[in-house]
C-alpha positions in Angstrom: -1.8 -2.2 18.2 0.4 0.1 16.4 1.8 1.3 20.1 2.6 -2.7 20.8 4.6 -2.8 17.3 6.4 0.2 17.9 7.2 -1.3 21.7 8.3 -4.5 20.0 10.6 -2.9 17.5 12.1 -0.7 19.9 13.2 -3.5 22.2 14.5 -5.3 18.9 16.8 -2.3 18.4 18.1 -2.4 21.7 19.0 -5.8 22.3 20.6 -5.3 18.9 22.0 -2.6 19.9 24.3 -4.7 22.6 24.7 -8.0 21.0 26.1 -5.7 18.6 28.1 -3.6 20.8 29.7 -7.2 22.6 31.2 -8.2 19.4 35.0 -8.7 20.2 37.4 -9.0 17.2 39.9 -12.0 17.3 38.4 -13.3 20.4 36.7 -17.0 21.3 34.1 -18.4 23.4 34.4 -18.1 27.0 35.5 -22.0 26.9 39.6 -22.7 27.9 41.2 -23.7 24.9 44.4 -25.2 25.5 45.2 -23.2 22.4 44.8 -19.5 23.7 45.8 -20.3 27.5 44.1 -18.9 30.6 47.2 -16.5 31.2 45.4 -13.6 29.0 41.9 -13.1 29.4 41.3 -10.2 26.9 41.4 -13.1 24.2 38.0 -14.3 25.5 34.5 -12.5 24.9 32.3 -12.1 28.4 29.3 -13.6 28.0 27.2 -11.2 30.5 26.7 -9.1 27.4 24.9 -12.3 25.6 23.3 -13.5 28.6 21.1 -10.1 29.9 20.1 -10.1 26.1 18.4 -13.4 26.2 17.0 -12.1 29.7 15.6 -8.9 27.7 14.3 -11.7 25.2 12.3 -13.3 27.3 11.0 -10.5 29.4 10.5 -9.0 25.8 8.1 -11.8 24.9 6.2 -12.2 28.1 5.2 -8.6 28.1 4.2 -8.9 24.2 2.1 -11.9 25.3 0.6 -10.1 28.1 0.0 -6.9 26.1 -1.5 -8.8 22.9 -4.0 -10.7 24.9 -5.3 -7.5 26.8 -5.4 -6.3 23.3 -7.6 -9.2 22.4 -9.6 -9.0 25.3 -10.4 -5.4 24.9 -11.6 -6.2 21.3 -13.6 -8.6 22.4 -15.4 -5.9 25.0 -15.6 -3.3 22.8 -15.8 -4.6 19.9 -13.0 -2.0 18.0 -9.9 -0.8 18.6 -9.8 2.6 17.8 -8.5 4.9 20.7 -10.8 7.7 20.5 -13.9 5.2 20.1 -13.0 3.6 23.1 -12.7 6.4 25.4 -16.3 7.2 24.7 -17.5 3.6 24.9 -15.4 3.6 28.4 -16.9 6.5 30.0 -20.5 5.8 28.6 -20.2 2.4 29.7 
């Protein structure tokens, strides 16, 4: 369990990480305005940034799903949850 928090608040940092890191100053959404023009380009923010972050999101919480229900499962078998515990319950059983 505490390997699957650590996993979850690694990929936390790192999608902060590059949300963070797409931040553009003065800039709007990748929208034309009428306003700002399509001339210049640098006054927009790219989205790609935003969007493989929601990818890493979702990929994020599928393999959290997956991993906590394997954990469940292996509960369930073993009836604990300690590493060392298990490894002799596997190789008895």
């Amino acid at each position: 369990v505490k390997k699957l928090i650590g996993m979850t608040i690694l990929q936390v940092a790192i999608i902060m990480f590059y949300v963070a890191s797409a931040v553009k100053w003065s800039a709007t959404v990748p929208v034309l305005d009428p306003l700002v023009g399509a001339a210049d380009a640098t006054k927009y923010i790219s989205p790609l940034q935003h969007c493989l972050m929601l990818t890493a999101i979702v990929v994020g919480v599928a393999t959290s799903g997956v991993a906590f229900s394997l954990v469940i499962a292996i509960y369930r078998r073993y009836k604990t949850l300690d590493e060392s515990i298990l490894l002799e319950r596997m190789k008895s059983s």
